[in-house]
C-alpha positions as a printed Julia matrix, in Angstrom:
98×3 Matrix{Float64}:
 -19.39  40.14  -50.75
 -19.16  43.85  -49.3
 -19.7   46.44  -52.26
 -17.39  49.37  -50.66
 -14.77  49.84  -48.71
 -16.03  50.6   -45.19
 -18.3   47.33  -46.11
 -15.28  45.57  -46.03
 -13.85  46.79  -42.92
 -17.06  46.6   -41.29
 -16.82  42.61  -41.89
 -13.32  42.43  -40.89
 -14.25  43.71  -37.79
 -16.93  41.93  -37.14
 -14.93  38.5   -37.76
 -12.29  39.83  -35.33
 -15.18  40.69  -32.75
 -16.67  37.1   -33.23
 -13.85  35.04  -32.4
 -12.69  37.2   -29.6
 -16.39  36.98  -28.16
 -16.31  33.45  -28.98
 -12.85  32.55  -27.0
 -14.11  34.78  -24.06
 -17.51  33.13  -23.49
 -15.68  29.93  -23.95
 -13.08  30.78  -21.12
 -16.08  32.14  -19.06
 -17.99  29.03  -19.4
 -14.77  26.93  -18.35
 -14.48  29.02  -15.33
 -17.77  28.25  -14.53
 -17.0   24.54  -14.92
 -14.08  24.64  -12.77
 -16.13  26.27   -9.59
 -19.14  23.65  -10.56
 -16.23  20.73  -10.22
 -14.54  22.49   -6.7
 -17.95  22.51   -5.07
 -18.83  18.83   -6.11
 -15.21  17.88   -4.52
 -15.9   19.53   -1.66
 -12.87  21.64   -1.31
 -14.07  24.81    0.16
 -10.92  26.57   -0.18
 -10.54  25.47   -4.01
 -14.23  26.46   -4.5
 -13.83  30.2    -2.6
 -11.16  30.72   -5.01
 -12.86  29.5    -7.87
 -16.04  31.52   -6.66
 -14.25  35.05   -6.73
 -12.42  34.55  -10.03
 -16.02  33.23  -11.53
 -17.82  36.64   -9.9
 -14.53  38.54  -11.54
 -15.29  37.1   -14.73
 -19.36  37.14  -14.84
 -19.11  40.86  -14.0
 -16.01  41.8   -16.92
 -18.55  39.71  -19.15
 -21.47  41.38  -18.24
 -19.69  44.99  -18.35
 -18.63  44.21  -21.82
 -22.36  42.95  -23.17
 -21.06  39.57  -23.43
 -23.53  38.05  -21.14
 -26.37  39.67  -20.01
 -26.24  41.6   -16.63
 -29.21  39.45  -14.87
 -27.44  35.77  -16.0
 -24.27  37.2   -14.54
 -25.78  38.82  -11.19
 -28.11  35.18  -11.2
 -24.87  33.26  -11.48
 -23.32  35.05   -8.99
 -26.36  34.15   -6.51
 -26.49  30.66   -7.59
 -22.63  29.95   -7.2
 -22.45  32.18   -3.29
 -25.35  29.88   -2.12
 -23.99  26.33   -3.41
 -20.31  27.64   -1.52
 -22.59  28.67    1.41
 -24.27  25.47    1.28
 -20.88  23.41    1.08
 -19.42  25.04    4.09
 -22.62  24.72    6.27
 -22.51  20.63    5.33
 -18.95  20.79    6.38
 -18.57  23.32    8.95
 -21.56  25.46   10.5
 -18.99  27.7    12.41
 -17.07  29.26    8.97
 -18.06  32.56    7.45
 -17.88  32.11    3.17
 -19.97  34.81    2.64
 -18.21  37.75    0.69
């Protein structure tokens, strides 16, 4: 149990912090899914969508020390060539690079 005042607040905070870092990673980690499930469908339009909003999300995550800024920027890489890929299987003649 916090002795003082501030000790108090300080856990409050932290509680607040924890969820809210909690329902974040979860949402980022869904997004992640959802780009993951796009690709294996093959829907390149679905999964360039999915792709941008993913990149949006790794970098907000990233900026706020949620994730580390090499998983996000290794991420990023990963989920560009697996689009990349898709479209070359499909299509050699589209551009999907950003």
């Amino acid at each position: 149990m916090p002795q003082s005042a501030s000790a108090a607040k300080r856990l409050r905070q932290n509680e607040v912090r924890r969820e809210r870092n909690r329902s974040d990673r979860s949402r980022l980690r869904s997004q992640l899914r959802a780009f993951e499930k796009a690709v294996k469908s093959g829907d390149r339009d679905q999964a360039r969508k999915e792709l941008l909003d993913s990149h949006s999300m790794l970098d907000r995550a990233a900026g706020k020390g949620l994730v580390k800024k090499n998983y996000s920027d290794r991420k990023k890489s990963r989920q560009t060539r697996s689009l990349n890929s898709l479209a070359a299987k499909t299509d050699p003649a589209v551009d999907t690079a950003e």
